[in-house]
N, C-alpha and C positions, 0 to 999 in steps of 0.2 A: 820193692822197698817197703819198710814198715812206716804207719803213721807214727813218724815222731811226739804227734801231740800228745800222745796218749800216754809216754814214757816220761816220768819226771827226769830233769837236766842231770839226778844225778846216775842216773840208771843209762844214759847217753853211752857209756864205752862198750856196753855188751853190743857186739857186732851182731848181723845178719845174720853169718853165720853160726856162729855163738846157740842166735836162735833159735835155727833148724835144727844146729846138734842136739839140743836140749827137748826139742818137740819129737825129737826120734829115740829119743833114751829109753832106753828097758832096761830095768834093775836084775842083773846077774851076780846071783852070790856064790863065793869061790868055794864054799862048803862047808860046811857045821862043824861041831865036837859033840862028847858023849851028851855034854851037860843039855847042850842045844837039845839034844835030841829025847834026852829025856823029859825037858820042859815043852817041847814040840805040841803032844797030847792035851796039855793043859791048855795052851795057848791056840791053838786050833778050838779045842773046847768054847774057849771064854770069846774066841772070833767068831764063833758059830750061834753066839748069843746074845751078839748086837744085833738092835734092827737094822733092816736093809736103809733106812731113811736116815743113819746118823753117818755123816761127811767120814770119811779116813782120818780127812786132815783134822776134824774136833777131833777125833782119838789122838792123832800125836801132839794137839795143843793139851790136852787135857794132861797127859803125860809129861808133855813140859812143864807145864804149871806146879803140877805133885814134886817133879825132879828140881825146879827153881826152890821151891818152898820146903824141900829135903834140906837144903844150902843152907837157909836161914834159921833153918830150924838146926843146923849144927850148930853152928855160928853162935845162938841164943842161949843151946844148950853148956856149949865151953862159958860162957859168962853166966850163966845162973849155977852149974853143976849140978841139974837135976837129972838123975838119973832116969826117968820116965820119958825125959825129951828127949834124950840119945836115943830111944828108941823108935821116936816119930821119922828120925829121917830113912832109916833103913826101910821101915815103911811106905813112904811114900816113892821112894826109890825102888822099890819091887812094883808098886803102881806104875811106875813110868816105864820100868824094863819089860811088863808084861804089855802096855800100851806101847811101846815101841817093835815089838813082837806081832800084835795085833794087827796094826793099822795096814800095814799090807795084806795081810792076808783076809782081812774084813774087803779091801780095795778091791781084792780079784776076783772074789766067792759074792760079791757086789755087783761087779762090771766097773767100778768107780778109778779103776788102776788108771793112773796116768803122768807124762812127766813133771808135771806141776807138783802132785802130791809127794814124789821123790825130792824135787827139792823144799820142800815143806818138812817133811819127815829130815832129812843131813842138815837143812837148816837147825831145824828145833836139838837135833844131836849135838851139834856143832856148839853152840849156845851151853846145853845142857856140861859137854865136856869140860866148859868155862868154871859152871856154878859148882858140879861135882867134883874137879879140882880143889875148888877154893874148901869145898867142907872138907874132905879131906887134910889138907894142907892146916886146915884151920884147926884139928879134930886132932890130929899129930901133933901139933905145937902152937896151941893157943895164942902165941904169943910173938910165933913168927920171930924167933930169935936166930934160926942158924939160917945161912946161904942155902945148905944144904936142899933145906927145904922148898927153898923156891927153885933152884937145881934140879929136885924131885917134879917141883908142878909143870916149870917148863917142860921138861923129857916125857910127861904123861898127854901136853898137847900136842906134843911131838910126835907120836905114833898117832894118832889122830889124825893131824895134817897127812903122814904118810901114807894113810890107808885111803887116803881121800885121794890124794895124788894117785897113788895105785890105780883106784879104781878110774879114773880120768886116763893114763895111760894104758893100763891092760882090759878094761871093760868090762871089769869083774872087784866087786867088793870082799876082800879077804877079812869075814869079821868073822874068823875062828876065834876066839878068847874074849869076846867081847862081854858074853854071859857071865863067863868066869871071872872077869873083871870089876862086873859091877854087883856079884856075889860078893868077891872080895870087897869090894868098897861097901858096902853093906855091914861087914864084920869091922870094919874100922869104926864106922860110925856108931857102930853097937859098944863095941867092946869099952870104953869108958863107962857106961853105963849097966854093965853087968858085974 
């Protein structure tokens, strides 16, 4: 049995089991694309030139922080119209994509791999899916005037959730298109300011 005291009341439903599933987790991915693999090089690169002393998990906070502040900085730019702010979020969004690239691969060339930092790493995704949504959605229509558009944000958490789910029943993470994705969202948030 785990010490209870140690878990706050609201962390109480994750079973025992739950637990050990989580302390036995190893992150398997179902397999790359071109794009994956031509940013591969680069991001091995940029993992191979953190020190061995900096956490994983700073790498995927640091990358959340850039990817949260991506968000705002859309958000600021559709209310000011400055065309140089549109170009901060795609910015910090390529900081996050490469820190989310990273952080594993700093964790294993470390020894530092472990299930904790896995869910540290889907946490901070998970979250980011939230923020990266809304600048889009927001970046599209300032003004949040059609259904449409919230239609669109729902169905983009939506494959999100699924891959998640995925990965909980087959034990393998399918994030072929993920790069692709957040390339494309990268040209959305540019493209008013170009």
């Amino acid at each position: 049995s785990r010490p209870t005291h140690l878990l706050p009341a609201m962390f109480s439903f994750v079973t025992d089991e739950a637990i050990e599933r989580l302390q036995s987790h190893k992150f398997v991915s179902a397999g790359s694309t071109p794009i994956d693999d031509l940013m591969d090089p680069f991001w091995s690169a940029t993992a191979s030139m953190i020190p061995r002393c900096i956490s994983p998990n700073l790498i995927s906070l640091i990358g959340g922080v850039c990817a949260a502040a991506a968000a705002v900085a859309a958000v600021v730019a559709t209310r000011s119209s400055s065309a140089g702010l549109y170009l901060v979020g795609p910015t910090l969004l390529f900081i996050y994509m490469t820190a989310d690239a990273v952080d594993g691969k700093h964790a294993r060339r470390t020894g530092q791999s472990s299930p904790l930092g896995a869910v540290v790493d889907h946490g901070i995704d998970a979250f980011i899916a939230f923020t990266t949504g809304v600048a889009v959605t927001i970046t599209a229509d300032p003004n949040l005037a059609t259904a449409r558009m919230m239609a669109a944000y729902c169905t983009f958490h939506m494959s999100w959730f699924c891959a998640q789910w995925g990965e909980y029943e087959l034990g393998a993470l399918d994030q072929r298109g993920i790069t692709e994705g957040e390339f494309a969202t990268m040209a959305v948030l540019a493209l008013p300011g170009v």
